[in-house]
C-alpha positions in Angstrom: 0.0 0.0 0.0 3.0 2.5 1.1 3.4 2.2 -2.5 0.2 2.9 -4.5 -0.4 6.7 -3.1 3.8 7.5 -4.7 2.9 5.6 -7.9 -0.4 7.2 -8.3 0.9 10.6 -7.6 3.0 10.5 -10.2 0.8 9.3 -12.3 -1.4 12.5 -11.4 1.6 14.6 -11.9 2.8 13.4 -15.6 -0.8 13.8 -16.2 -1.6 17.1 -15.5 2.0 18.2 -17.1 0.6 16.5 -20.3 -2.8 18.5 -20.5 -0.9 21.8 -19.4 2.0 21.3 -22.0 0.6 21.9 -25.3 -1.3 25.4 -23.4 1.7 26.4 -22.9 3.6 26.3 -26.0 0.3 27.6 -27.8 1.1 30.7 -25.6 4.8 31.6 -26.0 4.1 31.1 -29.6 1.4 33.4 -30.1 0.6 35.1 -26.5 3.8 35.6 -25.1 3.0 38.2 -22.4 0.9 35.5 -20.8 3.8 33.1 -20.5 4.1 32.5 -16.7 0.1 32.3 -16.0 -0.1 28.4 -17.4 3.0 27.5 -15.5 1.3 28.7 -12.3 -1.7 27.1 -12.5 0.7 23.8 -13.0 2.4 24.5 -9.9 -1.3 25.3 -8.0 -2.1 22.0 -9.1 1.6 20.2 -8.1 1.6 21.8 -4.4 -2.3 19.8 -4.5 -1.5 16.5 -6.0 1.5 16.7 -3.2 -0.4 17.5 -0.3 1.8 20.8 0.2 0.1 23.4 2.2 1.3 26.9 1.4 1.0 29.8 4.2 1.9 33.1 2.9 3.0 36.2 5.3 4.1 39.6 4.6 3.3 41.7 1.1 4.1 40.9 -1.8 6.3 43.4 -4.2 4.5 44.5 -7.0 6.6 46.1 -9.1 7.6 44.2 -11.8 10.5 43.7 -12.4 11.4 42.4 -8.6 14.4 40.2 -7.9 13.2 37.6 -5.2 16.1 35.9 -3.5 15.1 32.9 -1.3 16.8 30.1 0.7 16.8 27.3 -1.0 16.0 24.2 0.5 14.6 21.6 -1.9 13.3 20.6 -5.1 10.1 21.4 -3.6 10.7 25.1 -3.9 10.1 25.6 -7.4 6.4 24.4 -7.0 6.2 26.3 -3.5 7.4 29.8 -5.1 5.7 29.0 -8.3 2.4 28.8 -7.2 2.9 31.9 -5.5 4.4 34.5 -8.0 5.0 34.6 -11.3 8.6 35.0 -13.1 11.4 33.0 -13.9 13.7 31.1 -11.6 17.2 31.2 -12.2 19.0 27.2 -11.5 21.9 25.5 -11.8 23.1 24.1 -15.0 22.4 20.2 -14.6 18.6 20.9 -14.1 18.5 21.6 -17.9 19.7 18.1 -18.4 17.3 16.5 -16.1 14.4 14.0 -17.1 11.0 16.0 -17.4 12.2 18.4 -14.9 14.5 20.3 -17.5 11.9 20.2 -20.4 9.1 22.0 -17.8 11.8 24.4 -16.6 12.2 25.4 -19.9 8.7 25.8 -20.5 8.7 28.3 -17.8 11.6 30.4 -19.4 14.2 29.1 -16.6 17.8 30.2 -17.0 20.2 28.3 -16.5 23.6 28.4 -14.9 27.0 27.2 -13.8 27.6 27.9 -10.1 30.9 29.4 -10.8 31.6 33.4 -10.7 32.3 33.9 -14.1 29.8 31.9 -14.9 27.2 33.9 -13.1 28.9 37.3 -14.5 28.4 36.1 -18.4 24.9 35.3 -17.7 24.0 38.8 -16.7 23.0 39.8 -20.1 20.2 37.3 -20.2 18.9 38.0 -16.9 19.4 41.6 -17.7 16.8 40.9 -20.8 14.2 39.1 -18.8 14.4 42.0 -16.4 13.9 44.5 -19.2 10.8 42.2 -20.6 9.5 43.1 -17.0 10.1 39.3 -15.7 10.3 38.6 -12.2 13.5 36.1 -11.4 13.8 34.0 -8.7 17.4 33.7 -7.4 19.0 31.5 -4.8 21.7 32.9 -3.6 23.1 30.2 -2.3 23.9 28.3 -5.2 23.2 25.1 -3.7 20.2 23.8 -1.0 20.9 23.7 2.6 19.6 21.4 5.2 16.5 23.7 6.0 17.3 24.6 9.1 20.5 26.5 8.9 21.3 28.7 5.7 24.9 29.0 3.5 26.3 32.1 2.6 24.5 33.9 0.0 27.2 34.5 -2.8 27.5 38.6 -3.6 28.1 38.1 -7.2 24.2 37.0 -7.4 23.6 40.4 -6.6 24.8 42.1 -9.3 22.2 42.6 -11.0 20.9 45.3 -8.6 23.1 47.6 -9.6 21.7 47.8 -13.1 19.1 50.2 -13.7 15.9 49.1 -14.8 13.9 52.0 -16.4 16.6 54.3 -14.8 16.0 53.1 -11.3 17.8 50.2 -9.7 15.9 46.8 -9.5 14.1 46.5 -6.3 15.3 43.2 -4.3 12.7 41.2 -1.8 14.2 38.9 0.5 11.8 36.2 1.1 12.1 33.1 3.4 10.9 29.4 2.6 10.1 27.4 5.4 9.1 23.8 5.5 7.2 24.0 9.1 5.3 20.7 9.8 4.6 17.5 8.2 0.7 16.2 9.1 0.3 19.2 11.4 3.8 17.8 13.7 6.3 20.4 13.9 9.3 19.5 11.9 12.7 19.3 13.5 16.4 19.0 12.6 16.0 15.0 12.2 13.2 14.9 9.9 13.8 18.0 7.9 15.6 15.3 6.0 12.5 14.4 4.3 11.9 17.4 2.7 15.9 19.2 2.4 17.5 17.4 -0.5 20.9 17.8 0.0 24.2 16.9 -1.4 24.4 14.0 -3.8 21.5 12.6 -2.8 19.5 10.8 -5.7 17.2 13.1 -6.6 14.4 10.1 -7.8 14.7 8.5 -4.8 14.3 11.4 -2.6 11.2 12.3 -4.5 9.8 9.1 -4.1 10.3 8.8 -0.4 8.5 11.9 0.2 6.0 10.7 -2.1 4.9 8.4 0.7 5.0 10.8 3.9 1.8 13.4 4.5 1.2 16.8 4.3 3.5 19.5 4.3 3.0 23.0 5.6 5.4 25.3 3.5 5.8 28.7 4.6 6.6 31.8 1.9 7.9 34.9 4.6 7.9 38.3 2.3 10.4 40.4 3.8 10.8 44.4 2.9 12.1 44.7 -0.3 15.7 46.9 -1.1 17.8 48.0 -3.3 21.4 48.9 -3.5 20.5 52.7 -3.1 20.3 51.2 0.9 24.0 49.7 1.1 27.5 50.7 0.4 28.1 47.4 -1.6 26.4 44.5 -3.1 28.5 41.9 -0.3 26.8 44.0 2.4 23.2 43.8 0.1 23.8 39.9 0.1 24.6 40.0 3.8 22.0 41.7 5.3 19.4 39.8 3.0 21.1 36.4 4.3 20.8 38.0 8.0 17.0 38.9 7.6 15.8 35.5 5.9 18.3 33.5 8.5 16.1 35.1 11.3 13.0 34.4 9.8 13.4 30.8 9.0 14.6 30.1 12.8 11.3 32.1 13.9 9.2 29.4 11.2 10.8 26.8 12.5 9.7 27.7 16.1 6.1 28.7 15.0 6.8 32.4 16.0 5.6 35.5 13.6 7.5 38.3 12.0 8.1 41.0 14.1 
């Protein structure tokens, strides 16, 4: 029986990509400015067929473009944040390559990039054009997922981009916390975080499918105030005091305490 509900699931899943799919080319062919409303409805229906609960606190930025950088945690984040807002998310390199995941990311207009600082630097011009088109992007600074209870440095050289000018103003930055609380309403703690922080090299299908069979999962989305580099002498100190402000946030999730 443990099983069935993971096979199923998937099932569900591969599914509901298949009716959404072809909606979705249709649009970037012909409506292009609708081009992330498709993939959020897919990742509404994910978060459901995965019995993820999403709890969302603070506001929103709704300037567009915004640059969103969240903790990252797991591949559960995409669907988590997708469902959410609508943009692009910025991932690493291998994604592209992997089974169904890579051909959906590209649907959504994902870019794609090596976790290296040059790398990052000669991708600026393509996440300086989505920015211009008025796209959101979703960055993990990062560069990797943590545990999901303590966060790695976020990397300054993701924060370039706010010193460009969008429209002659710099791009306005929201930190935002992701927080995976409780699993069937039991508050999650540093030895079962396991089950939803992939990690490392763990196999990625075989994490999957092991959450597969576990409950429901309370995600938490924490808006934070947004910035921009007008408010810092230097995009180390931007990445800093974002990293500071989401760090706090995610220990208060963890402990079922609000924002201040």
């Amino acid at each position: 029986m443990s099983n069935i509900r993971p096979f199923l699931t998937v099932l569900a899943v591969l599914l509901w990509a298949g009716i959404l799919i072809p909606f979705q080319i249709i649009t970037l062919l012909a409506f292009k400015q609708h081009r992330y409303r498709i993939p959020q409805i897919f990742h509404k229906g994910i978060c459901w067929l995965l019995r993820v609960k999403v709890v969302v606190s603070g506001q929103i930025e709704q300037t567009q473009p915004t640059l969103f950088v969240i903790n990252h945690i797991s591949w559960l984040d995409i669907p988590v944040i997708g469902k959410v807002i609508q943009g692009s998310f910025v991932a690493k390199k291998e994604v592209q390559s992997y089974p169904f995941v890579g051909a959906i990311s590209k649907l959504q207009q994902t870019i794609f990039i090596k976790r290296t600082r040059p790398a990052i630097k000669g991708h600026k011009g393509e996440m300086q054009e989505h920015l211009e088109n008025g796209d959101n992007l979703f960055l993990f600074p990062e560069g990797t997922s943590s545990n999901g209870i303590i966060i790695q440095n976020f990397k300054s050289a993701y924060f370039g981009l706010a010193e460009r000018e969008i429209n002659g103003h710099h791009l306005k930055v929201q930190p935002v916390t992701i927080a995976y609380s409780r699993l069937n309403g039991i508050a999650l703690t540093r030895g079962t975080m396991g089950i939803i922080a992939w990690v490392g090299d763990e196999e990625l299908l075989s994490h999957v499918w092991a959450f597969l069979k576990r409950g429901t999962i309370t995600a938490e989305l924490r808006f934070h105030p947004p910035v921009t580099i007008d408010d810092y002498d230097s995009r180390k100190t931007m990445a800093s005091d974002c990293q500071l402000s989401i760090a706090k946030s995610l220990s208060r999730a963890l402990t079922g305490r609000e924002e201040p």
